[in-house]
Backbone as CSV, one residue per row, in Angstrom:
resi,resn,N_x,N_y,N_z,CA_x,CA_y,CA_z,C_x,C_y,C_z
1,UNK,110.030,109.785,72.622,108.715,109.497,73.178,107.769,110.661,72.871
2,UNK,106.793,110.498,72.429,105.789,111.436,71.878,105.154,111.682,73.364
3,UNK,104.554,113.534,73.653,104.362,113.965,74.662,102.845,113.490,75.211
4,UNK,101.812,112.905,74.052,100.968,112.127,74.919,101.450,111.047,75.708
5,UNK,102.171,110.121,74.995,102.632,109.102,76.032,103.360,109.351,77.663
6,UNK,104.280,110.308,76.857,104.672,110.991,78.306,104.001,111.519,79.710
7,UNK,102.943,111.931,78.829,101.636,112.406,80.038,101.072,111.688,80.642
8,UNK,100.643,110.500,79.727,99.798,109.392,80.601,100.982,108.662,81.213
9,UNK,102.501,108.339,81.057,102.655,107.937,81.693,102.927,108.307,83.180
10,UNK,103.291,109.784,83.188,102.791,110.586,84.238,101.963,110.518,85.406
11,UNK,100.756,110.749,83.886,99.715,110.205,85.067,99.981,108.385,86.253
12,UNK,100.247,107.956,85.736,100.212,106.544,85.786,100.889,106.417,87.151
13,UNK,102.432,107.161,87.140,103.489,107.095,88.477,102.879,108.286,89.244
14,UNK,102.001,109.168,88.872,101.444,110.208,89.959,100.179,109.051,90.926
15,UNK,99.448,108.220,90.243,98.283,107.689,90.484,98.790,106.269,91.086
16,UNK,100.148,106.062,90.985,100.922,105.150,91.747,101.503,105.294,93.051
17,UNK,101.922,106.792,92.767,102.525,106.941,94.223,101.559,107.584,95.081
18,UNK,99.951,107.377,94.787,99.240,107.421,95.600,98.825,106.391,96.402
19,UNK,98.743,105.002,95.349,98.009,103.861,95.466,99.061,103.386,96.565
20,UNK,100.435,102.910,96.365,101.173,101.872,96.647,101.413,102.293,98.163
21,UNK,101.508,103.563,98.926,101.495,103.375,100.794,100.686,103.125,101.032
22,UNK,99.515,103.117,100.589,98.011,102.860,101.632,98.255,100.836,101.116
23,UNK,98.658,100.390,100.169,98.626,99.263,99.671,100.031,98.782,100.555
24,UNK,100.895,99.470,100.620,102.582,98.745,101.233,102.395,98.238,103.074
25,UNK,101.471,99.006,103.362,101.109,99.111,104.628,100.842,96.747,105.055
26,UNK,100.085,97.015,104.126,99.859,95.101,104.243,100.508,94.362,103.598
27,UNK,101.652,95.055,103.439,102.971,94.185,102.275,104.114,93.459,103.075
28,UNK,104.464,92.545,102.980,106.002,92.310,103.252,106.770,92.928,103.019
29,UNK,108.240,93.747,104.160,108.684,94.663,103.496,109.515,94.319,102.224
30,UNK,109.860,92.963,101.956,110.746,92.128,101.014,109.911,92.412,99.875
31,UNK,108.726,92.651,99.881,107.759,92.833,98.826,107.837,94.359,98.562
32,UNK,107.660,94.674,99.732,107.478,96.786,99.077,109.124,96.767,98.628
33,UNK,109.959,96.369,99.160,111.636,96.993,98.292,111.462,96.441,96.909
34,UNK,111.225,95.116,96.537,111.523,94.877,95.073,110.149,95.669,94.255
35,UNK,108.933,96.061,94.637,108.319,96.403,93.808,108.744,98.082,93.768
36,UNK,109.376,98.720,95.068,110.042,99.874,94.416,111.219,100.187,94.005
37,UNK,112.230,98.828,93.850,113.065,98.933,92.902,112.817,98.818,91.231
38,UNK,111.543,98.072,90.955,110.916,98.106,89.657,110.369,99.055,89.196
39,UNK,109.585,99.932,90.541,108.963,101.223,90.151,110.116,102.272,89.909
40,UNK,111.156,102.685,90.429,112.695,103.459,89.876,112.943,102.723,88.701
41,UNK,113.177,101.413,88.569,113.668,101.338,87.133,112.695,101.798,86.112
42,UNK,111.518,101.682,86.049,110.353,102.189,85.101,110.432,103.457,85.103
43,UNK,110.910,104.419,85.601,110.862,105.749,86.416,112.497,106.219,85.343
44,UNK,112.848,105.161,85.896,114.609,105.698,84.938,114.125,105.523,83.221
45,UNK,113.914,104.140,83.063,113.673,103.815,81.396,112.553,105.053,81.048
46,UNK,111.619,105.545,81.760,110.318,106.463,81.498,111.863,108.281,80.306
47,UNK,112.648,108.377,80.950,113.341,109.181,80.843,114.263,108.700,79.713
């Protein structure tokens, strides 16, 4: 993976794990577990 990509994707899970508690708050919790089991797998494949 070339280190621009790496960065933005960076950016992307830094600017995520801002967004998604203020957003999980009005979620089903059935909804916040599978979308942060997708966000770890993206998180694992990112590596």
């Amino acid at each position: 993976m070339s280190h621009s990509a790496r960065s933005s994707t960076n950016r992307r899970v830094k600017r995520a794990v801002f967004v998604v508690p203020s957003q999980s708050a009005r979620m089903p919790s059935s909804i916040q577990s599978s979308l942060y089991e997708v966000f770890m797998s993206l998180l694992v494949f990112d590596v």
